[in-house]
Residue frames as a rotation matrix with the C-alpha (Angstrom) as fourth column:
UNK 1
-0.131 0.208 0.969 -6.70
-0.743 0.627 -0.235 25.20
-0.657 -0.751 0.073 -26.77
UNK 2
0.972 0.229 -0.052 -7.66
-0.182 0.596 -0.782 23.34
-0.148 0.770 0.621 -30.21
UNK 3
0.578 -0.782 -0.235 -4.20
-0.598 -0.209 -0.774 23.48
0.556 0.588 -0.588 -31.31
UNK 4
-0.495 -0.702 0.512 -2.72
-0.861 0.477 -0.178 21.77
-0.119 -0.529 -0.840 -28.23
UNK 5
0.333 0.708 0.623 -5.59
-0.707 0.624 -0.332 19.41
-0.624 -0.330 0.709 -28.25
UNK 6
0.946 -0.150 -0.288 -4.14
-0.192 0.457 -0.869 18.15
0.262 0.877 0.403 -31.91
UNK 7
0.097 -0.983 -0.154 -0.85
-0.820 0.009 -0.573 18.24
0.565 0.182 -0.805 -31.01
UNK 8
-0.607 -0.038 0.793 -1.72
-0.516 0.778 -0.358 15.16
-0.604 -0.627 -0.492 -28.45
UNK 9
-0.192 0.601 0.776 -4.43
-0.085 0.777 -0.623 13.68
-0.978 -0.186 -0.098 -30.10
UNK 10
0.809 0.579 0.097 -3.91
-0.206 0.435 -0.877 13.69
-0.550 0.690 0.471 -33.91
UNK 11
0.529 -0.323 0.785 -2.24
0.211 0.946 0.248 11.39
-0.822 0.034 0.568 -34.90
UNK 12
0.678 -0.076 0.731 -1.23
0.735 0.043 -0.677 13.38
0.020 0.996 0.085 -37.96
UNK 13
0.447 -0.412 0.794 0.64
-0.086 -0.904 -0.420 16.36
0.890 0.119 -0.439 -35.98
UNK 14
0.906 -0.302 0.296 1.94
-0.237 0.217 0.947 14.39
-0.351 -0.928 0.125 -32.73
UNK 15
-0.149 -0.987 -0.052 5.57
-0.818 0.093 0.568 12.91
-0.556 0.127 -0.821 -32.63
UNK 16
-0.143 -0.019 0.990 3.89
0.213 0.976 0.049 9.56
-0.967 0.217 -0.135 -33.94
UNK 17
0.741 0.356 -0.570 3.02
-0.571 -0.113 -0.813 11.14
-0.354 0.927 0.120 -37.35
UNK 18
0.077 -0.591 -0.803 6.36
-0.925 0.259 -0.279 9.47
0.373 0.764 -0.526 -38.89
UNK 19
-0.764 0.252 0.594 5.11
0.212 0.968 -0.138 5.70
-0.609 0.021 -0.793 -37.87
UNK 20
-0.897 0.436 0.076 3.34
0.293 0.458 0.839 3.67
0.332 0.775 -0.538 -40.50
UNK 21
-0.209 0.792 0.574 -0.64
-0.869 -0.420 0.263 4.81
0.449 -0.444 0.776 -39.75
UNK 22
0.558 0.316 -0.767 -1.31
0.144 0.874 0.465 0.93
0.817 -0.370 0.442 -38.65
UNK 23
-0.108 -0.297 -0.949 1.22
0.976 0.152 -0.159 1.67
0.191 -0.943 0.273 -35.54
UNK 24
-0.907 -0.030 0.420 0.38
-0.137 -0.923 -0.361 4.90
0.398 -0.385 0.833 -35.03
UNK 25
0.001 0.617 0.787 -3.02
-0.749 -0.521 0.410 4.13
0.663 -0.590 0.461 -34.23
UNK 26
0.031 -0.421 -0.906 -1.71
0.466 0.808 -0.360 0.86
0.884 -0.411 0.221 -32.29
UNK 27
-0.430 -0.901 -0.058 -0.12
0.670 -0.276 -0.689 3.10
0.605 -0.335 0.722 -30.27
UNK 28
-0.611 0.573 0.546 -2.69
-0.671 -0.741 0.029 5.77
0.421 -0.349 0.837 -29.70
UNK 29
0.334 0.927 0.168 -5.22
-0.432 -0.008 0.902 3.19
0.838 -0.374 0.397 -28.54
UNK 30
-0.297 -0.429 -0.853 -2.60
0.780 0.406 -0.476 1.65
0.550 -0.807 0.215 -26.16
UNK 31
-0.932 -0.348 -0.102 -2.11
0.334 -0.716 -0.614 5.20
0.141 -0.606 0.783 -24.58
UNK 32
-0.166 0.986 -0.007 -6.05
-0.589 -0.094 0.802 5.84
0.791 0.138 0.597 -25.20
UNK 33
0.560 0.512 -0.652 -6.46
0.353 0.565 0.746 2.80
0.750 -0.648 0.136 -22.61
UNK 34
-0.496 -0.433 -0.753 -3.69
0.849 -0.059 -0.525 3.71
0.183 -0.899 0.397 -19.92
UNK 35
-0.882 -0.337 0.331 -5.49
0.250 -0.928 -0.277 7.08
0.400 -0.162 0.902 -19.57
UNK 36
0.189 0.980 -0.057 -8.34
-0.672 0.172 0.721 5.50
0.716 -0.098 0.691 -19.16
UNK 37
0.421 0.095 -0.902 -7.14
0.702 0.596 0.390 3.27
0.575 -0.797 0.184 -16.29
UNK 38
-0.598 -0.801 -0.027 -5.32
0.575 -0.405 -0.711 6.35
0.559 -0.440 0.703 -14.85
UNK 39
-0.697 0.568 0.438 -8.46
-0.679 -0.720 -0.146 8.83
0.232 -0.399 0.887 -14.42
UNK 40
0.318 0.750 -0.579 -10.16
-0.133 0.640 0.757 5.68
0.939 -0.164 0.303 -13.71
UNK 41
0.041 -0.463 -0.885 -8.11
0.672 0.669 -0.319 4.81
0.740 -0.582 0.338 -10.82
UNK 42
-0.847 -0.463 0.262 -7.69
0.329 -0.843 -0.425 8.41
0.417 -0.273 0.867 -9.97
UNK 43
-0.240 0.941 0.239 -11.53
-0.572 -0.336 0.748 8.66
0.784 0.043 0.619 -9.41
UNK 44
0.313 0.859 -0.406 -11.95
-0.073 0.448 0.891 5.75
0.947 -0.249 0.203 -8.02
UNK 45
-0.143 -0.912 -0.384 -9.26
0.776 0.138 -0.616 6.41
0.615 -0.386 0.688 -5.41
UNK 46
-0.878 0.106 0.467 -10.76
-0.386 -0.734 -0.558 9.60
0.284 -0.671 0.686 -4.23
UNK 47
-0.023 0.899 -0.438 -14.42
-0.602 0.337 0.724 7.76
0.798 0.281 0.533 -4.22
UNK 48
0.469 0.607 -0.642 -13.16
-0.024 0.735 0.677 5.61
0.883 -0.302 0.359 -1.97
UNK 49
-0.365 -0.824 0.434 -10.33
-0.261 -0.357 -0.897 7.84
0.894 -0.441 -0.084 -0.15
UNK 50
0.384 0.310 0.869 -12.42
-0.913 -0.013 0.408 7.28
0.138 -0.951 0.278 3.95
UNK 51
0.979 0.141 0.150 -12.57
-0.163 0.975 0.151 3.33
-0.125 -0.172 0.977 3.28
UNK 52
0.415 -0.909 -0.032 -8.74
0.559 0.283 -0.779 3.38
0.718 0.306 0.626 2.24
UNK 53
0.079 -0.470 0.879 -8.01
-0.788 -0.569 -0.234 6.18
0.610 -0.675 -0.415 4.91
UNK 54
0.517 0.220 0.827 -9.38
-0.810 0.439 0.390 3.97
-0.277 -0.871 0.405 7.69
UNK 55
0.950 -0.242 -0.197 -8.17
0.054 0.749 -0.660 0.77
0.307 0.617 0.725 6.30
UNK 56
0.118 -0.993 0.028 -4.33
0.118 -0.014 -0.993 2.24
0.986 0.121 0.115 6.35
UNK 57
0.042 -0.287 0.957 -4.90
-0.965 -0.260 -0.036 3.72
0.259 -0.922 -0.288 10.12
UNK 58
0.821 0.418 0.390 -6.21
-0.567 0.679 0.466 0.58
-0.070 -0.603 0.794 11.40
UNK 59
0.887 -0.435 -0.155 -3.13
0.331 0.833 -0.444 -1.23
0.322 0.342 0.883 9.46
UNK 60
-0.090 -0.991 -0.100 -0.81
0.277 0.072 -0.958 0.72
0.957 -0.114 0.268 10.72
UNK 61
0.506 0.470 0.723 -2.61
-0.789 -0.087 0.609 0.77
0.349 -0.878 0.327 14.34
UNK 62
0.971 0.139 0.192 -1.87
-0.194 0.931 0.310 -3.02
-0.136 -0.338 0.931 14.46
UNK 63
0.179 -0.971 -0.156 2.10
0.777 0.237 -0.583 -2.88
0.603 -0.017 0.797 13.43
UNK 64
-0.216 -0.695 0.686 2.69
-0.395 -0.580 -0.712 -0.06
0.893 -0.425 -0.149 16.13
UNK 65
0.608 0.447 0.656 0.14
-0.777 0.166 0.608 -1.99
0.163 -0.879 0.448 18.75
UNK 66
0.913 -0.364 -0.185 2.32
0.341 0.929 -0.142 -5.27
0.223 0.067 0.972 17.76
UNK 67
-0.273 -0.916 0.294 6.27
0.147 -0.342 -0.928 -3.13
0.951 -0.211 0.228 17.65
UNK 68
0.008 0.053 0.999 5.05
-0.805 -0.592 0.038 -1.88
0.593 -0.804 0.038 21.18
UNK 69
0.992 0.091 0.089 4.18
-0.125 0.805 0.580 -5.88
-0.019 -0.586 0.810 22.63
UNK 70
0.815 -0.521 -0.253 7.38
0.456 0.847 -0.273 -6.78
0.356 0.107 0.928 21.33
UNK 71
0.088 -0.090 0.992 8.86
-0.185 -0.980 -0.072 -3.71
0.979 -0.177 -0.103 22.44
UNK 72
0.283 0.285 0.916 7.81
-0.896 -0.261 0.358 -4.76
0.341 -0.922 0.182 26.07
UNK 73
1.000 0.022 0.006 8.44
-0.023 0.961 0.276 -8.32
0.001 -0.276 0.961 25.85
UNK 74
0.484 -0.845 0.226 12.14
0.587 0.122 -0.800 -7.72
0.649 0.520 0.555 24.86
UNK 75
-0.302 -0.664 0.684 12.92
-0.309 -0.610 -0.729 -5.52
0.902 -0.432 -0.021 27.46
UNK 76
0.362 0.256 0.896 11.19
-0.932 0.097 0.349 -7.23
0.002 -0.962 0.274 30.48
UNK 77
-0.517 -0.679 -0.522 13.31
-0.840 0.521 0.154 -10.11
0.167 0.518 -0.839 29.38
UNK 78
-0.846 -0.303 -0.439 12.22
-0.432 0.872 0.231 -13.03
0.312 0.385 -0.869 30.65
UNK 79
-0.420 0.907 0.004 8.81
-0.226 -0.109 0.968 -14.58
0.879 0.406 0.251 31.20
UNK 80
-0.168 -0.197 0.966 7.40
-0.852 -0.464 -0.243 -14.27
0.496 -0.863 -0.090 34.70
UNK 81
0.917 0.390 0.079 6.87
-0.369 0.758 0.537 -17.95
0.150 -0.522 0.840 35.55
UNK 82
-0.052 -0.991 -0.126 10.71
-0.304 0.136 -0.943 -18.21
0.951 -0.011 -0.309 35.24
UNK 83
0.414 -0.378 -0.828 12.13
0.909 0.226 0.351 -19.40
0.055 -0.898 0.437 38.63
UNK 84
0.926 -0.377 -0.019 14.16
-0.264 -0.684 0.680 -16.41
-0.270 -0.625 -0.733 40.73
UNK 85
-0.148 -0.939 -0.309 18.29
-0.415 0.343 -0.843 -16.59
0.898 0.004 -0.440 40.25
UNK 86
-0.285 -0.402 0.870 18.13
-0.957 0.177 -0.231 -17.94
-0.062 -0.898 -0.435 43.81
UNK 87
-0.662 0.430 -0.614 15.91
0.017 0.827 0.562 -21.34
0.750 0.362 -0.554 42.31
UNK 88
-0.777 0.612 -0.148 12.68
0.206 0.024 -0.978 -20.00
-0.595 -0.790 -0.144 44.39
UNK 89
-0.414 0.644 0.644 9.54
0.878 0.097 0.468 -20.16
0.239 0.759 -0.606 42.35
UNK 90
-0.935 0.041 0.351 7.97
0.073 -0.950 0.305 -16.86
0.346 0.311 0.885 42.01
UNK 91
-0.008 0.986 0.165 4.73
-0.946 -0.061 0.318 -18.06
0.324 -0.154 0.934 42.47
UNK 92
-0.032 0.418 0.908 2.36
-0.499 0.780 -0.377 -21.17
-0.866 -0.465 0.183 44.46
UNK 93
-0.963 0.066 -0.260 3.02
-0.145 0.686 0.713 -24.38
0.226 0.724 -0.651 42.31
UNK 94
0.050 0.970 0.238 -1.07
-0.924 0.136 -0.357 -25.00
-0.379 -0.202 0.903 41.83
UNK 95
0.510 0.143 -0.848 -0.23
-0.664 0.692 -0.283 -28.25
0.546 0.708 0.448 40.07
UNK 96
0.801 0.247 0.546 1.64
-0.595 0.432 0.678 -29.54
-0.068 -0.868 0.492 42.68
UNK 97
0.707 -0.704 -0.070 4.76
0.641 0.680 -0.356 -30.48
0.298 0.207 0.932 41.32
């Protein structure tokens, strides 16, 4: 388990050993941070896995509740205050015109 441990993390037996030691340890503290934003993220991602569950239902609650309106509006074609094909209003003009 030591042995693998060096083979990733020193710097003297990894592939970076033949860069200058100034970019080798460049290098190592780049990758030093991204693993640190990775098991950061990774952590904080389960931590907060309910509030992101619920989040995504709800978000995709509201594009199937919205595909379904439009869904209905598109197939009952037109809108029901339309006149009839015969030119009889559907409904009592309340406005009187």
């Amino acid at each position: 388990m030591i042995e693998m441990y060096r083979l990733v993390m020193d710097s003297d037996k990894n592939p970076l050993s033949t860069l200058p030691p100034a970019q080798r340890f460049q290098i190592m503290t780049y990758l030093g941070l991204m693993w640190t934003v990775v098991f950061c993220t990774a952590f904080g991602a389960w931590y907060w896995f309910g509030e992101l569950a619920i989040f995504h239902i709800l978000v995709a609650l509201g594009f199937v509740i919205t595909g379904l309106t439009f869904r209905s509006a598109q197939k009952n074609g037109r809108h029901r205050d339309h006149p009839r094909e015969d030119g009889t209003a559907r409904y009592d003009d309340v406005w009187g015109g």
